[in-house]
C-alpha positions in Angstrom: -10.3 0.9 -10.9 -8.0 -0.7 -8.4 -7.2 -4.2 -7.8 -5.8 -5.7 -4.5 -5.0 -9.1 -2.7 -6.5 -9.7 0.4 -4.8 -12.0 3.4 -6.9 -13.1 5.5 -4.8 -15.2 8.3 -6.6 -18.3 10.2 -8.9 -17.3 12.8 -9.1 -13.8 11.9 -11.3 -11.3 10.0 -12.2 -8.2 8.4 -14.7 -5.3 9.8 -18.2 -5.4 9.0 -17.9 -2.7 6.3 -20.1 -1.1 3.4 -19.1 1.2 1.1 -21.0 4.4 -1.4 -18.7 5.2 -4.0 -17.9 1.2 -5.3 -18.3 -2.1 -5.9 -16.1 -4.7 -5.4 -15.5 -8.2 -7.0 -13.5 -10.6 -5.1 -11.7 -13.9 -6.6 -10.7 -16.3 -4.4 -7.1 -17.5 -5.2 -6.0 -19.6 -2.5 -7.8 -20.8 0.9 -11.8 -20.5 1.4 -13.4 -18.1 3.8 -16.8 -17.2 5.1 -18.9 -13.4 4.4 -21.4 -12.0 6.3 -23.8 -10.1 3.9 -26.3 -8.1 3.5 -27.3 -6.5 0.0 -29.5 -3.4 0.1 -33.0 -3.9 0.8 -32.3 -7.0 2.3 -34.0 -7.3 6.3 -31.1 -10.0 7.1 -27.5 -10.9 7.0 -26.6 -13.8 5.5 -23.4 -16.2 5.5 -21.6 -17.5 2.1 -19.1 -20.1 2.3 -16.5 -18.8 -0.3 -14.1 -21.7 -1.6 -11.0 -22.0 -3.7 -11.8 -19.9 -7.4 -15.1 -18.4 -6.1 -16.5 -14.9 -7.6 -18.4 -13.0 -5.1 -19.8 -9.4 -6.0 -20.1 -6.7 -3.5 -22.0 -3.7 -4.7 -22.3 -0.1 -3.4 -24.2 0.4 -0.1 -24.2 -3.8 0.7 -22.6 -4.6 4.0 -20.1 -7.4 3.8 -17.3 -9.3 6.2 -15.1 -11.2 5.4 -13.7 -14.1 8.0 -11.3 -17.3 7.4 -12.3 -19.6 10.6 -10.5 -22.4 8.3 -6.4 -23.4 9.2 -5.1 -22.4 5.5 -5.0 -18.5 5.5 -7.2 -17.1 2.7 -6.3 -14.5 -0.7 -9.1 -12.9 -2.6 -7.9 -10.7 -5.5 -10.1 -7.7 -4.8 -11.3 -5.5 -8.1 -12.5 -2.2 -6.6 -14.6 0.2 -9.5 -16.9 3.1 -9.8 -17.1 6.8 -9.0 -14.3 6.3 -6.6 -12.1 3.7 -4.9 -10.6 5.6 -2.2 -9.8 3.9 1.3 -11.8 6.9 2.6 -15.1 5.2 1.5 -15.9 3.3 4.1 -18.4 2.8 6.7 -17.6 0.4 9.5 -20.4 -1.0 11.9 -18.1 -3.6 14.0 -14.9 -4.9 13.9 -14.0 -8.5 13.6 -14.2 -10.1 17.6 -11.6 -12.8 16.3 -9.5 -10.1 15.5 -8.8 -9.3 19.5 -7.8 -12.5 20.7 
């Protein structure tokens, strides 16, 4: 298990990612941001607005972004578990445009 905090500044995002080895549940402590998911099986990505206190569960395989297009910059306390929780295990299909500018 590892457990993380994750700053997401105003305007700016995270890459569309999924990952094999874990699942992820995020807390949000401060701020509200925005995900783009898609769980396994699922034909379509969807948006959640996350807001202050949210719990949000990303499991193995589901591909998920996260994005703050709010002023306040955005912490999630991130709880990684399961076979592994390396930074190797990742998959990214695009990176956050946002991010560039």
């Amino acid at each position: 298990m590892k457990l993380k905090e994750l700053i997401i500044d105003s305007q700016k995002g995270m890459s569309l990612q999924r990952h094999f080895k874990r699942d992820e549940i995020w807390f949000v402590s401060q701020g509200e941001c925005k995900v783009k998911f898609k769980a396994v099986g699922d034909n379509e990505f969807n948006e959640h607005h996350l807001k202050l206190h949210d719990v949000f569960k990303v499991s193995q395989e589901d591909w998920h972004q996260i994005f703050n297009p709010f002023e306040e910059e955005c912490r999630i306390i991130e709880i990684q578990y399961g076979d592994e929780t390396s930074e190797e295990d990742i998959e990214r299909l695009e990176f956050y445009k946002g991010n560039n500018e």
